[in-house]
C-alpha positions in Angstrom: 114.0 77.7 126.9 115.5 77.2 123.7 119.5 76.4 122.8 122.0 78.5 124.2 124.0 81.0 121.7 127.0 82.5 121.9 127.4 86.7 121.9 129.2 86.1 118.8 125.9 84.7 117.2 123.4 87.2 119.0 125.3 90.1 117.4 124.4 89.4 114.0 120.7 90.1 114.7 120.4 93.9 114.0 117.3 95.5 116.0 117.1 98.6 115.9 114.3 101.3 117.2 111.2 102.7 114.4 108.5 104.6 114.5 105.6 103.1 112.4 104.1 105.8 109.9 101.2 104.0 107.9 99.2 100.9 108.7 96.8 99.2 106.5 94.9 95.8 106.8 96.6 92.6 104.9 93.1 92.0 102.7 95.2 89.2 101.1 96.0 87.4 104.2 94.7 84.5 105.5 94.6 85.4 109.4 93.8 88.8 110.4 96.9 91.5 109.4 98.2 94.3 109.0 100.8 96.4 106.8 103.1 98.2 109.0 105.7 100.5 107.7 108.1 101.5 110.1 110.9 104.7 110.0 114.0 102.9 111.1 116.1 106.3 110.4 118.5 106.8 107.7 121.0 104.2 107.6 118.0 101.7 107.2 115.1 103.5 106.0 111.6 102.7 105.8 110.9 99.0 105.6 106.9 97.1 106.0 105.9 94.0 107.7 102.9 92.2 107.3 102.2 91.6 111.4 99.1 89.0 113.3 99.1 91.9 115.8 94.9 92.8 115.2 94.3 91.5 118.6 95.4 94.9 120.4 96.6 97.3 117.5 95.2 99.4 114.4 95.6 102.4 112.4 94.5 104.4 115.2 96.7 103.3 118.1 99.8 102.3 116.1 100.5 105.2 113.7 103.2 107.2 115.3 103.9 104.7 118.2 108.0 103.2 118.5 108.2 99.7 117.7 111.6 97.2 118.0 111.9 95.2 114.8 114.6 92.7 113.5 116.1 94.3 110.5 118.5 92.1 108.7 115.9 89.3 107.6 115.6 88.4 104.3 112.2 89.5 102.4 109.5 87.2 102.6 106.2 87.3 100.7 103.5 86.9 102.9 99.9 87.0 101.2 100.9 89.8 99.0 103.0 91.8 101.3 107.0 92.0 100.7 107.5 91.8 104.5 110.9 92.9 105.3 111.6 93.5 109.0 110.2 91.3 112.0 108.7 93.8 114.5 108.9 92.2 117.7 106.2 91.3 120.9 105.4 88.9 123.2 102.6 86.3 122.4 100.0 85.8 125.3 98.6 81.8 125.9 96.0 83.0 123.0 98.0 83.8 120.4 97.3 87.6 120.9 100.7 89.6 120.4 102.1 92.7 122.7 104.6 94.8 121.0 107.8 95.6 122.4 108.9 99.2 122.5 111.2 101.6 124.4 109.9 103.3 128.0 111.3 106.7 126.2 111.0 108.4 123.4 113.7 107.5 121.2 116.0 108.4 117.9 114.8 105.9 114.7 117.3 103.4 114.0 119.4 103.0 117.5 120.5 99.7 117.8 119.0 97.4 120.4 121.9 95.6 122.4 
């Protein structure tokens, strides 16, 4: 387990509720990628992630599917890719990722508390 936080601290991380609508490979990247954009409603917008989630997930399965994503990161560059929300999963003893998303359809950009 890692170190305890306060609510104080937890409430700065803004997750909020998207639904991805393109995904490309990451040609650039080192490890197997791919280019998510994600529609996290109007008061965010559209933002893209470069994500290691090949193990389960394309084009095919992922376009149009609700993700949970980390939206007040910085911008990183990540082999090409100006990757600007953290979509969140659980990571399996192998490394392979299982993304988190609601159990109901739900409106882009509600906040994840």
């Amino acid at each position: 387990m890692k170190e305890q936080i306060t609510y104080d601290i937890f409430n700065k991380v803004d997750i909020r509720v998207g639904t991805v609508i393109s995904v490309k490979k990451n040609e650039k990247a080192r490890k197997p990628s791919l280019v998510v954009e994600v529609d996290f409603g109007s008061e965010i917008g559209i933002k893209q992630s470069s994500a290691q989630i090949t193990h389960y997930y394309n084009e095919e399965n992922l376009k149009g599917k609700q993700v949970i994503g980390v939206c007040n990161f910085p911008e990183k560059n990540i082999a090409g890719v100006v990757s600007q929300v953290l979509i969140l999963g659980s990571i399996d003893k192998e490394g392979k990722v299982i993304l988190v998303h609601p159990s109901q359809k739900s409106e882009n950009g509600l906040p994840i508390a």
